[in-house]
Residue, then its C-alpha position, 0 to 999 in steps of 0.5 A: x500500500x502506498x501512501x500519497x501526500x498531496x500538496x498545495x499552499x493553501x490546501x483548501x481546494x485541490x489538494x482536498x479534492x485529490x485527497x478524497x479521489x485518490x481514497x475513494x478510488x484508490x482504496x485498497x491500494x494507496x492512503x492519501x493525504x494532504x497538506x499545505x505550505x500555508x494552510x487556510x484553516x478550513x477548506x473551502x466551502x466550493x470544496x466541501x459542497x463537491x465532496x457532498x455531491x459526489x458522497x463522500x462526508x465532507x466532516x472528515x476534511x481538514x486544512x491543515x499544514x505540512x508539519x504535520x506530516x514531517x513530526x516523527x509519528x506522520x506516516x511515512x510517505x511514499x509519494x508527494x503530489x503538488x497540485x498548485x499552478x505554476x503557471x499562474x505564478x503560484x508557489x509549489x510547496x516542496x515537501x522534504x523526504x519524499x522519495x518520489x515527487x509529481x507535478x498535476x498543477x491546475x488552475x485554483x477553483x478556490x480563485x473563481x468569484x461569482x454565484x455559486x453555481x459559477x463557483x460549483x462549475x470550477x470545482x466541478x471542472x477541477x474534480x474532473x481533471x483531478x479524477x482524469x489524473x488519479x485514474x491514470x495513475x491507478x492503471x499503472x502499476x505503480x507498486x513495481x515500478x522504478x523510483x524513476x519510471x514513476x517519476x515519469x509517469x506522474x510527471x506525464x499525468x501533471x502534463x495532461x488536459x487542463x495542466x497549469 
């Protein structure tokens, strides 16, 4: 079983909802987690009404910081996954220790303003793109592969539609 830390700054919005992709799909097979550099608090409320609508109970979400997972009683970590968008110009937290790291950047839903159901269309879209990911990285079989065959392979999944 791997363990996978997503990451982003604030982890509010991405990193929660790949967080919840990669348990729900990926049971069985991988433990996720996620963090931020900077967390907001809580996640957002966009974040926490997509996890409802695809069922999955949003109480069991948190933002909280990635020193939690560098204390000596975090789990160790297998994979590190920032999610941030560098084309946006945002910062990618850089996790230490984690002997094999991926890129999926994606432009930040938690920036979309307007109604709700204009703010729901983003993290709709950005569930999507994030599920296209956690798909693909489950089809492969991660568990024998290569420390360096994995490091392409996520950095080709970080590379497909909606990459920012």
């Amino acid at each position: 079983m791997k363990t996978i830390l997503v990451l982003c700054t604030g982890n509010s919005a991405r990193s929660v909802l790949a967080e919840a992709i990669l348990n729900q799909l990926g049971a069985g097979r991988i433990i996720a987690y996620s963090a931020g550099s900077e967390p907001k608090g809580v996640p957002h409320p966009g974040a926490l009404r997509r996890l409802a609508v695809k069922g999955i109970d949003p109480s069991a979400f948190r933002s909280k910081s990635w020193d939690e997972f560098a204390a000596p009683s975090a789990p160790a970590i297998d994979i590190a996954i920032t999610v941030c968008g560098n084309a946006a110009g945002e910062a990618c937290p850089l996790f230490i220790g984690a002997p094999i790291r991926g890129h999926w950047g994606l432009p930040d839903p938690a920036d979309v303003t307007g109604s709700d159901a204009e703010i729901d269309g983003a993290f709709d879209e950005t569930w999507r793109l994030l599920e296209l990911r956690v798909r693909a990285l489950l089809a492969l079989p991660f568990d024998t592969m290569e420390p360096a065959e994995l490091r392409a392979a996520l950095a080709a999944i970080g590379r497909m539609e909606g990459a920012a």
